[in-house]
SELO-576907 format. One record per residue: residue in three letters; x, y, z of N, C-alpha, C in turn. Coordinates in steps of 0.2 Angstrom, whole numbers, plus 5000, padded with zeros to 4 digits. Example, Ala and Ser with C-alpha at 12.3 -4.5 7.8 and 13.67 -1.06 7.14 Angstrom:
<pts>
Ala506649725039506249785039506649845039Ser506449895035506849955036506450005039
</pts>
This chain:
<pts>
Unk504849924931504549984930503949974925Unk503949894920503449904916502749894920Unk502749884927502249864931502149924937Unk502449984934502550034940501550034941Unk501250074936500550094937500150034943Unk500349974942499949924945499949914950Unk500649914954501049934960500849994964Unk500650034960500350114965499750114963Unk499150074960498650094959498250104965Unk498050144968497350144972497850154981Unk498550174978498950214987498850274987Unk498950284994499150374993499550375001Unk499750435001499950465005500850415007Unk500750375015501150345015501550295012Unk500650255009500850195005501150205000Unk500850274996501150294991501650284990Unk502150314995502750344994503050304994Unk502850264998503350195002503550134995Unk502650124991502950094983503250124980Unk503550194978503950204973504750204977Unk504650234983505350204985505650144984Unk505250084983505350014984505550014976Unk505150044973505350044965505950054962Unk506050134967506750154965507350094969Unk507150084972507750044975507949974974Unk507449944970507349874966507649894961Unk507149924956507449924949507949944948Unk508349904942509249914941509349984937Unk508750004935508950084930508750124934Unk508850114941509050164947509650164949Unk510050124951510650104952510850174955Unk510950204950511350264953510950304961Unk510350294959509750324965510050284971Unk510350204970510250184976510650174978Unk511550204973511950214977511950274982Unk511750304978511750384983511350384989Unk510450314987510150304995510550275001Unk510950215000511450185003511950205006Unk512450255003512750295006512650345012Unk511850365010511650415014511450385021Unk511250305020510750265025511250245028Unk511850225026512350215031512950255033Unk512550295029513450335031514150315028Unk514050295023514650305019514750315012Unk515250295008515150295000515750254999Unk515350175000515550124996515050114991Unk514650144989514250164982514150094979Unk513650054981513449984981512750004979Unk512849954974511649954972511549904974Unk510749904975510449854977510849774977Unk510649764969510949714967511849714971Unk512149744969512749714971512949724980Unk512549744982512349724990512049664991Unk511749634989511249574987510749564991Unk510449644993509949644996509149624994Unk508849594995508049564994507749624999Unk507049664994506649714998505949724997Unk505849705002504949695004504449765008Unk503949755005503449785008502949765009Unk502549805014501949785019501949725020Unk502549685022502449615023502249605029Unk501549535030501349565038501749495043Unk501749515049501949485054501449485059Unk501849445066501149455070501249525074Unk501849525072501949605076502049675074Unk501749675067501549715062501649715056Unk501449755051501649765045502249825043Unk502949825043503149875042503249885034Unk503249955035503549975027504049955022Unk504549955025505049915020505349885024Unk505449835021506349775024506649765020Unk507249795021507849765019508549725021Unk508549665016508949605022509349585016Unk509849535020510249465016510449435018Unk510749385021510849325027511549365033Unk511549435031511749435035511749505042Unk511249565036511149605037509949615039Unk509749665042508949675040508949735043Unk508449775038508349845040507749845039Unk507349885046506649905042506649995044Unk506250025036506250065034505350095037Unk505150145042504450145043504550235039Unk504050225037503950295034503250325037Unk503450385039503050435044502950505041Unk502350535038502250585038502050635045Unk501450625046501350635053500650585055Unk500750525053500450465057500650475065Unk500050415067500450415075500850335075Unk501350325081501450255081500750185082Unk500750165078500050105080499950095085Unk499750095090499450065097499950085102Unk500550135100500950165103501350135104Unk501550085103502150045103502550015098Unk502350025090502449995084503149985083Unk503650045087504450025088504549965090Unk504349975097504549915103504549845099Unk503949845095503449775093504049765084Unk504349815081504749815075505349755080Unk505549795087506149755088506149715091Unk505449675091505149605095505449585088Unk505049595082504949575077505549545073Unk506349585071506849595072507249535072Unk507049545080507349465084507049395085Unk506549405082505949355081506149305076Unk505949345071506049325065506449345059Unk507249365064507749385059508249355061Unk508249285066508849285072509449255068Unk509649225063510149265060510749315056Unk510149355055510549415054510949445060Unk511549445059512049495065511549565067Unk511749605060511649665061511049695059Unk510449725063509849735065509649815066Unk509249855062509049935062508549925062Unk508249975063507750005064507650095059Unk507350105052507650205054506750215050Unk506750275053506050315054506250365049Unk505850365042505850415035505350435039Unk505550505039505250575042505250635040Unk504850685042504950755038505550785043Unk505950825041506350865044505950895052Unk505350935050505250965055504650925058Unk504750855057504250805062504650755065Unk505450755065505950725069506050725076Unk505850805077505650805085505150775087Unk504450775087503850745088504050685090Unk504250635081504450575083505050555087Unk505350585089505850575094505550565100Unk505350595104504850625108504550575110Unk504150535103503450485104504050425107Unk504750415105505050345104505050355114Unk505250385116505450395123504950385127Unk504250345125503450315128503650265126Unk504050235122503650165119504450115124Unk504750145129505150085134505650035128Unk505850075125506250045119506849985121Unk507149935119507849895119508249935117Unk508849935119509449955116509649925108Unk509449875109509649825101509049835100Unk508949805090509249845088509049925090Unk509549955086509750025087508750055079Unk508750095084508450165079508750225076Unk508650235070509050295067508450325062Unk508850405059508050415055508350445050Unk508150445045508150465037507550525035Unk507950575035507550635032507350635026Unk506750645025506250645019506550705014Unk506750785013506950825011507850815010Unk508050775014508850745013508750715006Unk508450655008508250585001508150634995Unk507550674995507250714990507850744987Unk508550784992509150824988509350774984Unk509550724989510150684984510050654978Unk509150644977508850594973508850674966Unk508750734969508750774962508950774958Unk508350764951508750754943507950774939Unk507950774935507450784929507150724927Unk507450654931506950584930506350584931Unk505750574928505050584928504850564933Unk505050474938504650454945504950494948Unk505750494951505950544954505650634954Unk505350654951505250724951504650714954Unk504150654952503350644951503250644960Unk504050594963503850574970504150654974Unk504450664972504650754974504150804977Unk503850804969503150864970502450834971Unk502650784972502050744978502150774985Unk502750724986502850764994502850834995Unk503150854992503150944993502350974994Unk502050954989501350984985500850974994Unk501050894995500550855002500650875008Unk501350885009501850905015502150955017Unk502350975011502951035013502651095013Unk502151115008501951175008501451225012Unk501851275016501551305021500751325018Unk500451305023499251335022499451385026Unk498951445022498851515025498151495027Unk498251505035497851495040497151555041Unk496751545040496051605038495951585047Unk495751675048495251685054494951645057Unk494451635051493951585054494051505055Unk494751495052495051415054495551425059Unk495651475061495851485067495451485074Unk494751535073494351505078494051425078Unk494351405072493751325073494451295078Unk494951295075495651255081495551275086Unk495451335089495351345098494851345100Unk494351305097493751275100493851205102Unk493751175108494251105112493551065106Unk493051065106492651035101492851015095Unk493351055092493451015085494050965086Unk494550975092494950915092494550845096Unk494150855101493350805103493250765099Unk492750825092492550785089492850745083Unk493650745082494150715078494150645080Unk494450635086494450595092493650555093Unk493350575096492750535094492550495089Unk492450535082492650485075493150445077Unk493750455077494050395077493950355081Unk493850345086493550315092493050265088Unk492650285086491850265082492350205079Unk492850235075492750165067493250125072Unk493750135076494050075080493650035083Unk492950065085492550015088491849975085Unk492050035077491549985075491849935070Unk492649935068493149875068493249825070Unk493049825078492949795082492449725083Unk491849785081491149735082491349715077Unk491249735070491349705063491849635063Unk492449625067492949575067492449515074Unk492149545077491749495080491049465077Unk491049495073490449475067490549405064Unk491349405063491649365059491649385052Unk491849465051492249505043492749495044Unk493249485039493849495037494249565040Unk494449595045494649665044495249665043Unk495449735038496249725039496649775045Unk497149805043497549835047497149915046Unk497049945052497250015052497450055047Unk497250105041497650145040497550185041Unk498050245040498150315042498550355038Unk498150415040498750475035498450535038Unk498450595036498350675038497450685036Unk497650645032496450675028496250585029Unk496350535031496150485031496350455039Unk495850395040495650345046495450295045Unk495450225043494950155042495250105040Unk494950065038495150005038494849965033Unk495249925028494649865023494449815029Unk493949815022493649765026493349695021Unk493349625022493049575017492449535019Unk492149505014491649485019491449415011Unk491649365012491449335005491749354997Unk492149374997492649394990492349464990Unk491949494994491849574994492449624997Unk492649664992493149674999492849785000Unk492949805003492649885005493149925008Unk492949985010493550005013493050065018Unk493250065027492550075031493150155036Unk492950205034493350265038492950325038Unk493350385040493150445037493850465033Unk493650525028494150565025494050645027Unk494650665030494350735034494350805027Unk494350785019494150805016493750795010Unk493050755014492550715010492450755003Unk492150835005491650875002492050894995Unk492850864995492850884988492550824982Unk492250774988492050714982491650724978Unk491150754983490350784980490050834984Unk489650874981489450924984488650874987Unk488650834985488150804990488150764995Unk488950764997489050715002489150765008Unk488850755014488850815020489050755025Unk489350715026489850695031490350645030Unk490750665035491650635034491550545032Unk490950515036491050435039490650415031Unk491150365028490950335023491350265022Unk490750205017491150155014491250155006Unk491950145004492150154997492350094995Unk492250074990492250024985492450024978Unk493050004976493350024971493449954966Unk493449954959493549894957494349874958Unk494849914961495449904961495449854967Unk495149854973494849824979494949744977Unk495249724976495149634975495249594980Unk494549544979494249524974493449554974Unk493249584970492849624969492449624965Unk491649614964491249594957491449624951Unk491449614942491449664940491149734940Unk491449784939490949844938490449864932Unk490249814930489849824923489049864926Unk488749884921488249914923487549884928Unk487549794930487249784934487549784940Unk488049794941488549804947488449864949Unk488449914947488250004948487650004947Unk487049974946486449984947486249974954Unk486649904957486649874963486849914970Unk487449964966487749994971487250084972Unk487150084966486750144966485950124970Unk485650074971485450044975485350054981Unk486050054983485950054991486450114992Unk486550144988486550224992487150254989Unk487650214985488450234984488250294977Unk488950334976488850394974489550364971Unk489550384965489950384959490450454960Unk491350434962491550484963492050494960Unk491850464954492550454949493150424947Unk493750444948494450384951494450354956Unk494450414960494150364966493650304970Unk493350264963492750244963491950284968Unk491750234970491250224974491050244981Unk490550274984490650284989489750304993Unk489950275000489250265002489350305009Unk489050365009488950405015488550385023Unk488850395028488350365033488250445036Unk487550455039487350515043487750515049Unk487850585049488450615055487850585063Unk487150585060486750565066487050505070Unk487250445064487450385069488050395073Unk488250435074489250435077489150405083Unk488550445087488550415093488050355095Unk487750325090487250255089487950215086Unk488350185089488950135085488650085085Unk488050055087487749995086487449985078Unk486950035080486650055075486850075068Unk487450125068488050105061488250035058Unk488550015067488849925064488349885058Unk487749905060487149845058487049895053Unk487149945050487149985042487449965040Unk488149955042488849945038488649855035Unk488549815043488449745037487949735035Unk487249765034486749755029487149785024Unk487349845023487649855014488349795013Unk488649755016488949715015488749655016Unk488249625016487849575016487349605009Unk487249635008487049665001487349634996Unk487949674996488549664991489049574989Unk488849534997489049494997488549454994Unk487649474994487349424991487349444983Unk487549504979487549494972488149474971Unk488649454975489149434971489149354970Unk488749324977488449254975488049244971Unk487449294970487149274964487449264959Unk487849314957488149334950488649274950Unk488949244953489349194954489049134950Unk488349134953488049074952487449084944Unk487449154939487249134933487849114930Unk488449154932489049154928489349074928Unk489049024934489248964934488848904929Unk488148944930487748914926487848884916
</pts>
């Protein structure tokens, strides 16, 4: 717990949620959280914690067949936990590719799951999605309701309430739909043009990994789309956010790169570092760090983007060298 802050600095949304789960379910001064989680996840009530299951549990560990959310294992048992708001499955198979992985690289363990933390009224949907993806019968898939976890977890403990009225506040709470956001959804142009951005940063990820950048995995959530990216101890993060305009009232479009000292390995942020940055275009957004807007004009020039995006990374990469090299001197 004395390393909670550190562990969630700079997540939101999925990943969020997914390290305080990991929290709860680690730490022994949850014990009781994770009898009650355990019970639930299997169906029973032999009221075991972590420790005395002798479970080991990992996050975002990557594979070649993906990175899931949680695993939980121990020489005889492995469970991975994928937590779903309303992501989509990765490249539409991410199941299929969990039960590749499974048997891959678990083939001792007997007993082998799969379960999808999901909202209540997004079980159908993912249901639905599993029946494309040509699933094996082993292991088995099963799914753990977000709103179930949240009753049983109910207490006045601080992380517990704190991960509660997160999910409720992001997720649960019905938006009163205005006229005119009703006319902009049945315009087939605004679903177009969601889809086109995305299209853009998968292919400018693309070009960018044949450049020879470091990129990382895809992420996603309901306001976000993109990808880190490294380039020489630089490290960035290159997407859009479908709620840029609360950064600044000066930022007029979704497609940006941010850059956070939280980002490692990343120069420090002292004041020749944000002269640097304010340099080449980036807008100071607060907690959020840093962030450098690109004109909605390039959406359809992807070439022309690419070659924006690595000249401000080939920027960044050459004051890091500089600065590398007085600080060596």
């Amino acid at each position: 717990m004395k390393e909670l802050l550190i562990n969630i600095a700079g997540l939101y949304s999925e990943d969020l949620t997914t390290e305080v789960l990991r929290i709860i379910l680690k730490d022994i001064g949850y014990s009781v959280y994770q009898r009650l989680f355990y019970n639930y996840m299997f169906d029973n009530s032999i009221n075991k914690n972590t420790s005395e299951y002798g479970f080991t549990i990992e996050t975002q560990r990557s594979f070649l067949e993906g990175i899931p959310d949680i695993i939980i294992y121990d020489d005889n048992v492995v469970y991975i936990i994928e937590n779903k708001f309303y992501a989509e499955f990765s490249q539409g198979n991410q199941i299929l590719r969990y039960q590749n992985l499974l048997e891959e690289h678990f083939k001792k363990q007997k007993v082998k799951k799969i379960y999808l933390l999901v909202l209540k009224n997004r079980k159908p949907y993912y249901e639905s999605e599993l029946t494309k993806q040509q699933l094996k019968k082993e292991p088995q898939i099963s799914f753990i309701i977000w709103e179930e976890v949240l009753s049983i977890f109910s207490s006045n403990n601080f992380l517990i309430e704190s991960l509660s009225e997160y999910i409720k506040y992001k997720y649960l709470i019905e938006l009163e739909i205005t006229k005119e956001e009703l006319m902009i959804y049945k315009n087939k142009n605004f679903a177009n043009a969601i889809n086109d951005l995305k299209i853009l940063i998968e292919q400018t990820k693309d070009e960018l990994g044949s450049m020879g950048f470091k990129t990382g995995r895809m992420s996603q959530s309901i306001n976000y789309y993109g990808f880190m990216i490294e380039n020489n101890n630089v490290c960035t993060w290159v997407g859009y956010g479908l709620q840029w305009w609360l950064a600044s009232e000066e930022i007029i479009t979704p497609l940006f790169m941010q850059i956070r000292d939280l980002f490692k390995p990343n120069p420090e942020f002292d004041d020749k570092f944000k002269k640097k940055l304010i340099e080449l275009k980036f807008k100071d957004i607060g907690q959020e760090g840093w962030i450098k807007p690109y004109n909605t004009v390039l959406f359809h020039e992807k070439f022309k983007l690419v070659n924006e995006i690595k000249i401000d990374l080939d920027e960044l990469t050459k004051y890091k060298l500089n600065n590398q090299l007085i600080i060596n001197r």
